[in-house]
mmCIF file as Biopython writes it, N, C-alpha, C and O atoms, coordinates in Angstrom:
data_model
#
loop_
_atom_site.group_PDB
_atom_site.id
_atom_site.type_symbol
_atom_site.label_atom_id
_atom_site.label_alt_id
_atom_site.label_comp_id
_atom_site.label_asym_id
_atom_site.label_entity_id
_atom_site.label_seq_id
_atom_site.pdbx_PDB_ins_code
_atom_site.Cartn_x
_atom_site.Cartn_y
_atom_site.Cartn_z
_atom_site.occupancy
_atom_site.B_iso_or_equiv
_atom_site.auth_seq_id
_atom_site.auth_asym_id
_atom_site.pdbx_PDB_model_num
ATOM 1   N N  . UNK A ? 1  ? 0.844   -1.182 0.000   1.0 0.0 1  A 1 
ATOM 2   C CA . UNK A ? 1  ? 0.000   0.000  0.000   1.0 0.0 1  A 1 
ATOM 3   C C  . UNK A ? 1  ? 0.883   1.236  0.000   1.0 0.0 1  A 1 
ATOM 4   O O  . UNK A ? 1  ? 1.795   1.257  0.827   1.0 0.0 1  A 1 
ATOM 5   N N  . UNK A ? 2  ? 0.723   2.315  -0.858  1.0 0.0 2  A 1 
ATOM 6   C CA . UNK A ? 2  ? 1.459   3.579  -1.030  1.0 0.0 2  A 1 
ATOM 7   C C  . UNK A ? 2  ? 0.426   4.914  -0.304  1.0 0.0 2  A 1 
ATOM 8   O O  . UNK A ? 2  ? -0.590  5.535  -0.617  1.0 0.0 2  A 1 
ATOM 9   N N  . UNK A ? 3  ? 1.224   4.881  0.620   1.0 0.0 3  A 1 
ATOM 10  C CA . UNK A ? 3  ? 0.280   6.678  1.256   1.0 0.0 3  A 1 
ATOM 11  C C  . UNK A ? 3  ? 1.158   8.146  0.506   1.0 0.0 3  A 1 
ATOM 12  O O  . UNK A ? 3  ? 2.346   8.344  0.251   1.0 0.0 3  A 1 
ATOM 13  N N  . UNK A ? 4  ? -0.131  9.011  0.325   1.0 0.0 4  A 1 
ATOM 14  C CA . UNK A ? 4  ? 0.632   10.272 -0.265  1.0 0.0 4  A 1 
ATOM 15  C C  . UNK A ? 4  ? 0.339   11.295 0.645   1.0 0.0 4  A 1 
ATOM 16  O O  . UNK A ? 4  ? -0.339  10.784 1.537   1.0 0.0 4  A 1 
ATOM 17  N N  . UNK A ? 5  ? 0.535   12.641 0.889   1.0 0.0 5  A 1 
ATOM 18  C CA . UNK A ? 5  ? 0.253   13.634 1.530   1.0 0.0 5  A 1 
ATOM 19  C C  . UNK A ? 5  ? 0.210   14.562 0.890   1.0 0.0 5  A 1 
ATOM 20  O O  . UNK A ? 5  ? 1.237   14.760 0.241   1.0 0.0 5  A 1 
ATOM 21  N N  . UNK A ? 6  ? -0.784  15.462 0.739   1.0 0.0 6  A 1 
ATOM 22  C CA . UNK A ? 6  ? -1.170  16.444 0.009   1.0 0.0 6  A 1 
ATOM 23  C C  . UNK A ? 6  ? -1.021  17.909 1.189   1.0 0.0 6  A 1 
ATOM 24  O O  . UNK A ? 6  ? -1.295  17.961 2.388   1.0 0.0 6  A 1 
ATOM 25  N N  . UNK A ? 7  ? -0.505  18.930 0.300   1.0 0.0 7  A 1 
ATOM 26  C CA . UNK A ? 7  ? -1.055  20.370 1.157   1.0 0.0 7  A 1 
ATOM 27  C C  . UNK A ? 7  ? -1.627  20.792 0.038   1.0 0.0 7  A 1 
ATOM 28  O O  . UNK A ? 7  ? -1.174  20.806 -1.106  1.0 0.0 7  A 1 
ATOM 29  N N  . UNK A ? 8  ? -2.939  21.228 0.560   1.0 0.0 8  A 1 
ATOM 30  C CA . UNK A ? 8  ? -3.845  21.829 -0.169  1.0 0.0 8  A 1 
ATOM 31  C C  . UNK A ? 8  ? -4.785  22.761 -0.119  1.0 0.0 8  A 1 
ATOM 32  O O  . UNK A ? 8  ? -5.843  22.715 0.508   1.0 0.0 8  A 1 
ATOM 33  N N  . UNK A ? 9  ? -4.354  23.655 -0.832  1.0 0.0 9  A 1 
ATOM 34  C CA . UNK A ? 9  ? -5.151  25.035 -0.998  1.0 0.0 9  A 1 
ATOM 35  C C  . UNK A ? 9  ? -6.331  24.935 -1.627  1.0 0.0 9  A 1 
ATOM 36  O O  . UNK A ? 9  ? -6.412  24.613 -2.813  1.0 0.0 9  A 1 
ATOM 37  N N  . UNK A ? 10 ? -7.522  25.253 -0.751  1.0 0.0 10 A 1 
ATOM 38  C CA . UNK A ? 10 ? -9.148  25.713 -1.137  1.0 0.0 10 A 1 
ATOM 39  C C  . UNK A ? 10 ? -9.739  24.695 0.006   1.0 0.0 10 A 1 
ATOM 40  O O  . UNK A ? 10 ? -10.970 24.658 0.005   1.0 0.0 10 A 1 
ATOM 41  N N  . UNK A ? 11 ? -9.238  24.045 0.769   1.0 0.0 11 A 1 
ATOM 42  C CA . UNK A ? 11 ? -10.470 22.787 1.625   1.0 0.0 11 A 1 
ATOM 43  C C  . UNK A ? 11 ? -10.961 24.334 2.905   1.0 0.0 11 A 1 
ATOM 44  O O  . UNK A ? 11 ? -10.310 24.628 3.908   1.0 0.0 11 A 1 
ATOM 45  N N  . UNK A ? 12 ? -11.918 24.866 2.539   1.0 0.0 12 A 1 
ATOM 46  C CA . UNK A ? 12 ? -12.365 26.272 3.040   1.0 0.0 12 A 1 
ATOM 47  C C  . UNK A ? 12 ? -13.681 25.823 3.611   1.0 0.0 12 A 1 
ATOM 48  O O  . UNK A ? 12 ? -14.569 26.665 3.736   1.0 0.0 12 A 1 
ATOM 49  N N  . UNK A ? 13 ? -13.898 24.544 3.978   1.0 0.0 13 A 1 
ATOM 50  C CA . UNK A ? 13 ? -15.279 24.534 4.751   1.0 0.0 13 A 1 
ATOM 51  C C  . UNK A ? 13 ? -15.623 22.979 5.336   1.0 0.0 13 A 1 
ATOM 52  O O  . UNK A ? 13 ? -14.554 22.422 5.586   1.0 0.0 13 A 1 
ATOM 53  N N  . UNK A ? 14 ? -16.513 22.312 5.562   1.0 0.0 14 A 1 
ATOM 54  C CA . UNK A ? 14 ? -16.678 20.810 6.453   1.0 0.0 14 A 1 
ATOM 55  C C  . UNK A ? 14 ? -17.307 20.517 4.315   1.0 0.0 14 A 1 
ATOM 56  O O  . UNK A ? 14 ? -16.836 19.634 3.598   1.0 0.0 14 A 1 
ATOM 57  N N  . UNK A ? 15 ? -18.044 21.219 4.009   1.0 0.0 15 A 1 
ATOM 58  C CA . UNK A ? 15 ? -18.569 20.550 2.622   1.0 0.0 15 A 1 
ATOM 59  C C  . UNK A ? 15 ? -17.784 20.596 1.499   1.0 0.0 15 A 1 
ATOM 60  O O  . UNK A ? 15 ? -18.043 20.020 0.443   1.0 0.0 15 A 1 
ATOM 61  N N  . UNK A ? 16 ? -16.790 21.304 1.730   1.0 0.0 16 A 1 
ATOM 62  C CA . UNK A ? 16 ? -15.410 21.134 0.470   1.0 0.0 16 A 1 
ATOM 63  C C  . UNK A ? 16 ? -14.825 19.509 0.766   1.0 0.0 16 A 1 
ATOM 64  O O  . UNK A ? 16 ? -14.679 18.607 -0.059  1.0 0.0 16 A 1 
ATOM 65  N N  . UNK A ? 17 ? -14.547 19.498 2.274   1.0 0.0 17 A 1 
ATOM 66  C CA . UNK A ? 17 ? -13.918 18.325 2.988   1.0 0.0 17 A 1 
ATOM 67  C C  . UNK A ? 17 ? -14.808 17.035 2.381   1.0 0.0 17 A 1 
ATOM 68  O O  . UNK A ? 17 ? -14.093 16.105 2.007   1.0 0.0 17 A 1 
ATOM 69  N N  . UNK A ? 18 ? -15.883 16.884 2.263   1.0 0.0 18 A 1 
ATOM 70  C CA . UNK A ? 18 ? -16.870 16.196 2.142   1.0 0.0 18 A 1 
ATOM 71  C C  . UNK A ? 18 ? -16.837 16.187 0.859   1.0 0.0 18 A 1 
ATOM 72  O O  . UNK A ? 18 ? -16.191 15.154 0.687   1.0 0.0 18 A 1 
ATOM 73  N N  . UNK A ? 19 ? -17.057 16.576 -0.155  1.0 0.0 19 A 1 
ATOM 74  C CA . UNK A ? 19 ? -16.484 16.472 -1.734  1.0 0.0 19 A 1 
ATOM 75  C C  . UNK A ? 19 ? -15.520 15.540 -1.580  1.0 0.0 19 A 1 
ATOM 76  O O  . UNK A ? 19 ? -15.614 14.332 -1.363  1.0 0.0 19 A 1 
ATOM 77  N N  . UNK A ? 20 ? -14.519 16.289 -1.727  1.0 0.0 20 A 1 
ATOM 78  C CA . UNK A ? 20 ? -13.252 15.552 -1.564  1.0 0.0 20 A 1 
ATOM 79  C C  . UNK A ? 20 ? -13.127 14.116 -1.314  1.0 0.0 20 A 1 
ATOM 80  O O  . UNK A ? 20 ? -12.804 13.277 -2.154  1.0 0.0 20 A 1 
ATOM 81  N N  . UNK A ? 21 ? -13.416 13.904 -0.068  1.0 0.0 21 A 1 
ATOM 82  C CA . UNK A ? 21 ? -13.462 12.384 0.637   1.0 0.0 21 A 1 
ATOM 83  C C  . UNK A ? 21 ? -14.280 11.361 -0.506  1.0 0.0 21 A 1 
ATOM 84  O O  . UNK A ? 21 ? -13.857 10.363 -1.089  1.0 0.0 21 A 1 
ATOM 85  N N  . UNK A ? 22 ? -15.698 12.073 -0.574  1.0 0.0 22 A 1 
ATOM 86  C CA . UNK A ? 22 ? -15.989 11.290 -1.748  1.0 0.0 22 A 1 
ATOM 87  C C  . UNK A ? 22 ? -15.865 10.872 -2.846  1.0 0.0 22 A 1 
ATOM 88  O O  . UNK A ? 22 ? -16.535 10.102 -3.533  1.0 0.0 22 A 1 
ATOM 89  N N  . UNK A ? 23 ? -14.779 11.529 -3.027  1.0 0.0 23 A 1 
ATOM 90  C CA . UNK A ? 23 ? -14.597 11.629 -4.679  1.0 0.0 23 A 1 
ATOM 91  C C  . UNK A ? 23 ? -13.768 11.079 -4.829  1.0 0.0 23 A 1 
ATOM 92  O O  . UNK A ? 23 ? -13.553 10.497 -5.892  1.0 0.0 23 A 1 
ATOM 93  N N  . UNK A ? 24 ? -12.651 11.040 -3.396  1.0 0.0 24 A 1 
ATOM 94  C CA . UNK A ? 24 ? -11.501 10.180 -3.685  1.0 0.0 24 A 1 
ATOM 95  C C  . UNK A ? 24 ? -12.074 8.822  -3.121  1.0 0.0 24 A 1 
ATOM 96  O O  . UNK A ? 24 ? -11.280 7.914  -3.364  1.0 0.0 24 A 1 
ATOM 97  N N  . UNK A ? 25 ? -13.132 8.418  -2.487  1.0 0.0 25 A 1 
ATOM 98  C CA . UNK A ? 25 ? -13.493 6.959  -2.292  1.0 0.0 25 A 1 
ATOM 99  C C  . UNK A ? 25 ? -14.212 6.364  -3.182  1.0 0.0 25 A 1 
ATOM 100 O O  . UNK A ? 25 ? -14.812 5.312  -2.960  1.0 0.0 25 A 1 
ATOM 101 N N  . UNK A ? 26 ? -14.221 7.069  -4.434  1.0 0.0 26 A 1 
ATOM 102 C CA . UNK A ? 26 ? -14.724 6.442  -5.638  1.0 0.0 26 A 1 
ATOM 103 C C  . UNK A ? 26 ? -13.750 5.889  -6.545  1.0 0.0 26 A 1 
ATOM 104 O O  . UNK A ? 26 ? -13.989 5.229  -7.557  1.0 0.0 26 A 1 
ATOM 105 N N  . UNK A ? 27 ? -12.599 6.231  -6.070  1.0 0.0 27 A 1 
ATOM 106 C CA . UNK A ? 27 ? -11.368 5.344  -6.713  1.0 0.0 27 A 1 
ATOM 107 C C  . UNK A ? 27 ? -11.078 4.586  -6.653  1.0 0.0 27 A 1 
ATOM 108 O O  . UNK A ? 27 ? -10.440 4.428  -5.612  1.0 0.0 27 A 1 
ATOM 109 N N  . UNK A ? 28 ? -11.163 3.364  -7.538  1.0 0.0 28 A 1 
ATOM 110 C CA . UNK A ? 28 ? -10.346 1.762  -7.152  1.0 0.0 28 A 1 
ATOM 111 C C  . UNK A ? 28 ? -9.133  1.810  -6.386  1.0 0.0 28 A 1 
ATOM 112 O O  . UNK A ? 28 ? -8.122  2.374  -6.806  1.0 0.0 28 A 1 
ATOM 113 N N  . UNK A ? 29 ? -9.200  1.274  -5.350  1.0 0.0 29 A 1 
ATOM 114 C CA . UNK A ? 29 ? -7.738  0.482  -4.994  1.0 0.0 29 A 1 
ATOM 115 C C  . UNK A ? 29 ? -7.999  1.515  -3.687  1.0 0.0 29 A 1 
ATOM 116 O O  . UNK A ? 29 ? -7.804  0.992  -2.590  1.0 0.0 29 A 1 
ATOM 117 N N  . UNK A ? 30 ? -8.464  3.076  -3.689  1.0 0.0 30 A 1 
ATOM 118 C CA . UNK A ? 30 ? -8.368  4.398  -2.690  1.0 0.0 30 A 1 
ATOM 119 C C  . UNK A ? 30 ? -8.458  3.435  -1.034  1.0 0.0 30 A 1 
ATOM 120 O O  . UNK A ? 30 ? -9.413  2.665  -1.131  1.0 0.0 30 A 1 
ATOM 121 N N  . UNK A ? 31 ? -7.874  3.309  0.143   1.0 0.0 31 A 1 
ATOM 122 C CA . UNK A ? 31 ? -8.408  2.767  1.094   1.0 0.0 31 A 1 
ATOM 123 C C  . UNK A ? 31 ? -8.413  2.849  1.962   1.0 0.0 31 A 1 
ATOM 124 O O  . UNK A ? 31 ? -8.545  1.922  2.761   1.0 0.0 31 A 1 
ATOM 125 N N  . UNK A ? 32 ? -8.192  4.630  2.356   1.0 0.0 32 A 1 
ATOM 126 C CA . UNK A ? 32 ? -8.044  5.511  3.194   1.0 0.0 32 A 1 
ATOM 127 C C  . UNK A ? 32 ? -7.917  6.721  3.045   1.0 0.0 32 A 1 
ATOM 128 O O  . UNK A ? 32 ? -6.840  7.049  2.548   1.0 0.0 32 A 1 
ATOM 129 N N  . UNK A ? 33 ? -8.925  7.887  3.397   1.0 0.0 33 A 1 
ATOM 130 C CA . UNK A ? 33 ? -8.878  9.417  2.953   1.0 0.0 33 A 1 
ATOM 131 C C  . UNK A ? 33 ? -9.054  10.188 4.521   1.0 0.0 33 A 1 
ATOM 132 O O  . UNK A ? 33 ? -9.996  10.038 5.300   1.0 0.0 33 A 1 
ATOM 133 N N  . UNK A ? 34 ? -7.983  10.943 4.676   1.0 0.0 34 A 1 
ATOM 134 C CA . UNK A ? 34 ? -8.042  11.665 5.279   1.0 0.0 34 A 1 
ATOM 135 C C  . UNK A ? 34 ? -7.893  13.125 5.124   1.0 0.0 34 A 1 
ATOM 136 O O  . UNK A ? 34 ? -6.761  13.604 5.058   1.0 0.0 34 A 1 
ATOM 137 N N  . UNK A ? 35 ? -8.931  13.861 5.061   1.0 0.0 35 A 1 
ATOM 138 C CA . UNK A ? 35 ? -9.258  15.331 4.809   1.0 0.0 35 A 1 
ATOM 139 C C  . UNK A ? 35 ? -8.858  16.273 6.188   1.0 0.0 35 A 1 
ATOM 140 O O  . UNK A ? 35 ? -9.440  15.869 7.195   1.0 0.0 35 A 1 
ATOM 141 N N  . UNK A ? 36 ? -8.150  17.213 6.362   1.0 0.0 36 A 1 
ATOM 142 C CA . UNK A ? 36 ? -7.976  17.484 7.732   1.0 0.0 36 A 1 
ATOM 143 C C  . UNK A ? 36 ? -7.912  19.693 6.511   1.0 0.0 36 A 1 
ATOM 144 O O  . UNK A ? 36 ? -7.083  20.114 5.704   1.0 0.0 36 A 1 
ATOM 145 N N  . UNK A ? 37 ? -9.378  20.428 7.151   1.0 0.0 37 A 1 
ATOM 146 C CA . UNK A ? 37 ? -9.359  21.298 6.838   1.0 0.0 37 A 1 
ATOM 147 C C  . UNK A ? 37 ? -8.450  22.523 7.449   1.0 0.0 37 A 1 
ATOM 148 O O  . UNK A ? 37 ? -7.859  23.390 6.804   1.0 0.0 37 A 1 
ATOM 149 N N  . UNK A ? 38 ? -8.514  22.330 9.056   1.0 0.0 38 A 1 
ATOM 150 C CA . UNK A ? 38 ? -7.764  23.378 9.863   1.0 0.0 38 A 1 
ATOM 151 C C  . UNK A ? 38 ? -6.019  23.551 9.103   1.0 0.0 38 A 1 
ATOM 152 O O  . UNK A ? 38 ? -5.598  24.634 8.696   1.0 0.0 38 A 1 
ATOM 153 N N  . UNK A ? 39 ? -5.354  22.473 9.060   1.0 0.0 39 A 1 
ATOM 154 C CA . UNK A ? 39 ? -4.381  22.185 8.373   1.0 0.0 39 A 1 
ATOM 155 C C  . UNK A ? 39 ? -4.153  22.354 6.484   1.0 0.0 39 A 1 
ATOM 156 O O  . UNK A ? 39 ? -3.061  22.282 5.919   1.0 0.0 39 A 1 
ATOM 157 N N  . UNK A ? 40 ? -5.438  22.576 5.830   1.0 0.0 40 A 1 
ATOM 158 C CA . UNK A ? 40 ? -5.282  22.258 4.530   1.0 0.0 40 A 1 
ATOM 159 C C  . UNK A ? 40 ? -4.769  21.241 4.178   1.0 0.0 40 A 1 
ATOM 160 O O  . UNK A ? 40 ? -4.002  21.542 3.264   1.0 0.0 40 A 1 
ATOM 161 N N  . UNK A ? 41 ? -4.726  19.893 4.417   1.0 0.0 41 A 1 
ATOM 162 C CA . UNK A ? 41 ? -3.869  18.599 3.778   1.0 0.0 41 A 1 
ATOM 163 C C  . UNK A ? 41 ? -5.034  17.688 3.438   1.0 0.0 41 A 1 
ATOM 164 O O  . UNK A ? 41 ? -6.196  17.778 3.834   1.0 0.0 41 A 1 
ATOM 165 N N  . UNK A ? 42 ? -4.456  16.735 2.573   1.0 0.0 42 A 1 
ATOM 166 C CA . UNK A ? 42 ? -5.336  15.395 2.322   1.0 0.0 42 A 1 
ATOM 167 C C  . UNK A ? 42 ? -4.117  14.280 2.169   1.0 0.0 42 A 1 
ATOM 168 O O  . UNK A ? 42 ? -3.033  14.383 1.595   1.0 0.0 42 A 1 
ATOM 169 N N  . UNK A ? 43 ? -4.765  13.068 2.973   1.0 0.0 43 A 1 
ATOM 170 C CA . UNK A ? 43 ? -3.463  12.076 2.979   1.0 0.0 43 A 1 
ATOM 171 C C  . UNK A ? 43 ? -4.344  11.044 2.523   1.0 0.0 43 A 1 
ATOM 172 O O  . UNK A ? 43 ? -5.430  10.980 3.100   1.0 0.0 43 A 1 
ATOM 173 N N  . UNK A ? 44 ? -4.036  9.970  1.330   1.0 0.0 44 A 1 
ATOM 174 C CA . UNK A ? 44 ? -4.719  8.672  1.293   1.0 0.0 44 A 1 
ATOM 175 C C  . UNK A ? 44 ? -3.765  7.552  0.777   1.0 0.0 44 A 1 
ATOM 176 O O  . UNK A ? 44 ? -2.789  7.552  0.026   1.0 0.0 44 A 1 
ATOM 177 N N  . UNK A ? 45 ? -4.376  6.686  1.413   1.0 0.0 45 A 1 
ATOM 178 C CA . UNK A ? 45 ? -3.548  5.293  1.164   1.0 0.0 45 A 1 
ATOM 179 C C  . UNK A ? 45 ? -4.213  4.915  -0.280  1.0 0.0 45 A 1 
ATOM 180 O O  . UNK A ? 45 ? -5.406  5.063  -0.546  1.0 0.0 45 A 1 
ATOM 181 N N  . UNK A ? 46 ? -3.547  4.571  -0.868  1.0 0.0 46 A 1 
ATOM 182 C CA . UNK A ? 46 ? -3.989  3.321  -2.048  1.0 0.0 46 A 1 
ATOM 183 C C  . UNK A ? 46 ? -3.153  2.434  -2.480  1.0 0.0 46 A 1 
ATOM 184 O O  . UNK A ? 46 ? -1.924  2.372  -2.446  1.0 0.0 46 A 1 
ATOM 185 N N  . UNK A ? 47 ? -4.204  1.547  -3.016  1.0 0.0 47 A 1 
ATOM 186 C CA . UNK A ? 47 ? -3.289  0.238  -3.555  1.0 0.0 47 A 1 
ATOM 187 C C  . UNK A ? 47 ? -3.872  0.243  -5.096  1.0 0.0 47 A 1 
ATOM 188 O O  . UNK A ? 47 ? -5.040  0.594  -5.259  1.0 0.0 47 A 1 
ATOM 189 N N  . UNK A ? 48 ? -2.960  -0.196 -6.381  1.0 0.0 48 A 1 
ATOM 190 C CA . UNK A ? 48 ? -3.414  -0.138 -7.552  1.0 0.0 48 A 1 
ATOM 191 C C  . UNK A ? 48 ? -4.633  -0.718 -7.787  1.0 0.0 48 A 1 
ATOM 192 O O  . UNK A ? 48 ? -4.809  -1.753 -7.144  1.0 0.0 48 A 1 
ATOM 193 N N  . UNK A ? 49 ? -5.693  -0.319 -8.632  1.0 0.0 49 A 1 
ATOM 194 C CA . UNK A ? 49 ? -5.520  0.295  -9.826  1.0 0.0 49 A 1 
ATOM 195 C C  . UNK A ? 49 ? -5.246  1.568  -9.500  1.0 0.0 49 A 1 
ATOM 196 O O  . UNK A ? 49 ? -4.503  1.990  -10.387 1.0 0.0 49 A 1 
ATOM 197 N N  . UNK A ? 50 ? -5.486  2.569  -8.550  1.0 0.0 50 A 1 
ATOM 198 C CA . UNK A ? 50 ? -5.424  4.049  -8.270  1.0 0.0 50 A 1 
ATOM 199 C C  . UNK A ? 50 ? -4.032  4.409  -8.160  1.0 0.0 50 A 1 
ATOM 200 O O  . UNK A ? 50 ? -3.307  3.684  -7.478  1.0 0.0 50 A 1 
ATOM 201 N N  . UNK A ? 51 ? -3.509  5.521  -8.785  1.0 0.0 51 A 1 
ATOM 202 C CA . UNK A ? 51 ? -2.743  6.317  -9.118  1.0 0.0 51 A 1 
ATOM 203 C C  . UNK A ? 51 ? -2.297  7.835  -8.485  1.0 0.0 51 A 1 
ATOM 204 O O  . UNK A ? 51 ? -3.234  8.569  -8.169  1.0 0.0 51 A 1 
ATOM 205 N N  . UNK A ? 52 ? -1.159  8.248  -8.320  1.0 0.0 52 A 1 
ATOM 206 C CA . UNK A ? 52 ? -1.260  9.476  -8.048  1.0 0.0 52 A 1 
ATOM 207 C C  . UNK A ? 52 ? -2.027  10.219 -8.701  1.0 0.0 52 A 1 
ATOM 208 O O  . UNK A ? 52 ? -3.034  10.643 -8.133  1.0 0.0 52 A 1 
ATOM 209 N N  . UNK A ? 53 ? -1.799  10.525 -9.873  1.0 0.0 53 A 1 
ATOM 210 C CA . UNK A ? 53 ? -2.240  11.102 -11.144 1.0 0.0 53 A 1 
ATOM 211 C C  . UNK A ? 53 ? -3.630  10.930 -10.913 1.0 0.0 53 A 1 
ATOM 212 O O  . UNK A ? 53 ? -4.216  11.918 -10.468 1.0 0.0 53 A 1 
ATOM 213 N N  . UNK A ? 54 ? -4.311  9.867  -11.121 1.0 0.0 54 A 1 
ATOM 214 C CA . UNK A ? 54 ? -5.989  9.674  -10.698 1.0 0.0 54 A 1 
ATOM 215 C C  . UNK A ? 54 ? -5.865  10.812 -9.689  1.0 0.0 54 A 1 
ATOM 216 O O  . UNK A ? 54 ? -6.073  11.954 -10.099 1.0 0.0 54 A 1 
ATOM 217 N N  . UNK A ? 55 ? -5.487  10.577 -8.174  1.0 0.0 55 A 1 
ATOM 218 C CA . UNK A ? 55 ? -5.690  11.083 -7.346  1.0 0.0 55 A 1 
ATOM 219 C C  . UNK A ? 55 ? -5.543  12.455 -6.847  1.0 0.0 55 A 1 
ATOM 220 O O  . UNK A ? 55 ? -6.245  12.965 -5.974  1.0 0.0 55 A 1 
ATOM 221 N N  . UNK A ? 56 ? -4.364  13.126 -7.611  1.0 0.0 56 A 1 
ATOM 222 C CA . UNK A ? 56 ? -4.777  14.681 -8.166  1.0 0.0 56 A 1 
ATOM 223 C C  . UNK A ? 56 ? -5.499  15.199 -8.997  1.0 0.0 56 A 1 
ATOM 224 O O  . UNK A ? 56 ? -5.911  16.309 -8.659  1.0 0.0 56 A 1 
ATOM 225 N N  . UNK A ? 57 ? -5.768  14.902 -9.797  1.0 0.0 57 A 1 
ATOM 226 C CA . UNK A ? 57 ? -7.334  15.168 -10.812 1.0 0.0 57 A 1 
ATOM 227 C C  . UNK A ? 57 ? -8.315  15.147 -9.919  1.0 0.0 57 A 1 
ATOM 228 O O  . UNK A ? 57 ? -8.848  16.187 -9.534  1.0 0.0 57 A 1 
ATOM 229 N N  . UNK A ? 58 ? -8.623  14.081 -9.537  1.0 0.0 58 A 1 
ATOM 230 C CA . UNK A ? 58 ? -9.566  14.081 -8.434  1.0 0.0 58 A 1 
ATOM 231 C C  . UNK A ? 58 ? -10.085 15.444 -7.370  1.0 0.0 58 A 1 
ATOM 232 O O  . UNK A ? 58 ? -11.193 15.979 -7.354  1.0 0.0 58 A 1 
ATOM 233 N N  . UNK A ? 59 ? -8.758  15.800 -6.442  1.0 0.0 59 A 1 
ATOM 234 C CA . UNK A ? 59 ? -8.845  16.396 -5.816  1.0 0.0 59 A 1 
ATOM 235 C C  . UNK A ? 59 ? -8.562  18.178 -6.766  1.0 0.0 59 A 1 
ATOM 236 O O  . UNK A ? 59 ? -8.748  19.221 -6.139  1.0 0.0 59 A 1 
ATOM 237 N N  . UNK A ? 60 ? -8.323  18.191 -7.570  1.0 0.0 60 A 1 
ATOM 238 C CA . UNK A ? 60 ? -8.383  19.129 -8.142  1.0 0.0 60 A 1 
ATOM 239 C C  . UNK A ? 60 ? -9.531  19.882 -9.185  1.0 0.0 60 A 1 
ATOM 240 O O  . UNK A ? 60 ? -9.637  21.027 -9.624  1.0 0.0 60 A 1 
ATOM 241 N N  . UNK A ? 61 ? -10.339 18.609 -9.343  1.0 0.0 61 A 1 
ATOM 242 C CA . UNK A ? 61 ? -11.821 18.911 -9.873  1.0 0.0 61 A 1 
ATOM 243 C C  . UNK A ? 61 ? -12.752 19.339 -9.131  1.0 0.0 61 A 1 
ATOM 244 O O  . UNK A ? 61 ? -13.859 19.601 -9.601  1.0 0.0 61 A 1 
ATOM 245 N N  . UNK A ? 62 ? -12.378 19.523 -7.475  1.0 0.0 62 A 1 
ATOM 246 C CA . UNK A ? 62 ? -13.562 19.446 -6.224  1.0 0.0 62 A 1 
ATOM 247 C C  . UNK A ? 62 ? -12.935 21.029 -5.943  1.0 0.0 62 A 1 
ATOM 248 O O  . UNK A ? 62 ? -13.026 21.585 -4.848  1.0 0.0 62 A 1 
ATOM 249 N N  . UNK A ? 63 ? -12.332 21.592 -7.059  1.0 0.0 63 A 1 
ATOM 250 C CA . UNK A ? 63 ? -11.789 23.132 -7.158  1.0 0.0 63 A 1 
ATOM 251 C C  . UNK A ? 63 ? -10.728 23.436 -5.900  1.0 0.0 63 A 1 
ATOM 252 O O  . UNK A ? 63 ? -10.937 24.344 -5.096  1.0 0.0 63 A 1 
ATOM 253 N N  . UNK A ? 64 ? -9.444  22.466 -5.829  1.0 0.0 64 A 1 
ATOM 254 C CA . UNK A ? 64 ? -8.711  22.670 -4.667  1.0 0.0 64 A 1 
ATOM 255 C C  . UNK A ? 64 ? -7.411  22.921 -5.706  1.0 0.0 64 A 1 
ATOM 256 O O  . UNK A ? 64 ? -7.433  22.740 -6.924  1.0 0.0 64 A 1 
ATOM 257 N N  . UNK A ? 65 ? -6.344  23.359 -4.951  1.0 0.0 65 A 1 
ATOM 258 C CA . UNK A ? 65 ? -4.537  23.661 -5.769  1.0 0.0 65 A 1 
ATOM 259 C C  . UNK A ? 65 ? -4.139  22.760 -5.151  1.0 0.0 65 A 1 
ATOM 260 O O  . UNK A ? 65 ? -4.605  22.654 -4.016  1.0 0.0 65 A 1 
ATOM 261 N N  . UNK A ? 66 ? -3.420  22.031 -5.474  1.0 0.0 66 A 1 
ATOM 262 C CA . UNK A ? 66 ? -2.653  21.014 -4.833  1.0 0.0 66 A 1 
ATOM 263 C C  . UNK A ? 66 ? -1.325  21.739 -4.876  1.0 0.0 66 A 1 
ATOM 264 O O  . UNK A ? 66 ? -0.826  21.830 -5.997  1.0 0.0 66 A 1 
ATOM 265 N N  . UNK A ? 67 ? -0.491  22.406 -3.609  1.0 0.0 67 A 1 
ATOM 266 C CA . UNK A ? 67 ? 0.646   23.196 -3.236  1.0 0.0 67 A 1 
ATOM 267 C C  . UNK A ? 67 ? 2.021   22.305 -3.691  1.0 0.0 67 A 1 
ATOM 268 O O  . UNK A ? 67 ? 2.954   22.769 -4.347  1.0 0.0 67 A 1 
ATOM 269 N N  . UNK A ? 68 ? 1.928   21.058 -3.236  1.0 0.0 68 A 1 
ATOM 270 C CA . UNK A ? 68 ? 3.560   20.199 -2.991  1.0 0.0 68 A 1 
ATOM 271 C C  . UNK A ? 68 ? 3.394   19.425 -4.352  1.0 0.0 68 A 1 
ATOM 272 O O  . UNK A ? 68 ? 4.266   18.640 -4.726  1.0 0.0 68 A 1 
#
């Protein structure tokens, strides 16, 4: 299993957070999302088929910058 850590600019509310989470648990393989707004980060575990690449698109369609 590969974990990533995101800092991320726009998680500006509990329903941005909530996008997010969902959108990344619609990803094969996704099997752990952690949204933490006070901080701006998103950390998730996955195992293939899911991808980094999947997994920034993702979080970047729910209108966030991914900083790192």
């Amino acid at each position: 299993m590969e974990k990533i850590h995101y800092e991320v600019s726009g998680i500006i509310n509990s329903d941005r957070k909530t996008k997010i989470k969902n959108s990344l648990d619609k990803i094969g393989g996704v099997q752990k999302v952690e949204v933490d707004v006070a901080r701006g980060t998103v950390d998730v575990n996955f195992n293939t088929p899911a991808t980094s690449e999947v997994i920034e698109q993702s979080i970047e369609k729910q209108g966030c910058i991914i900083l790192n």
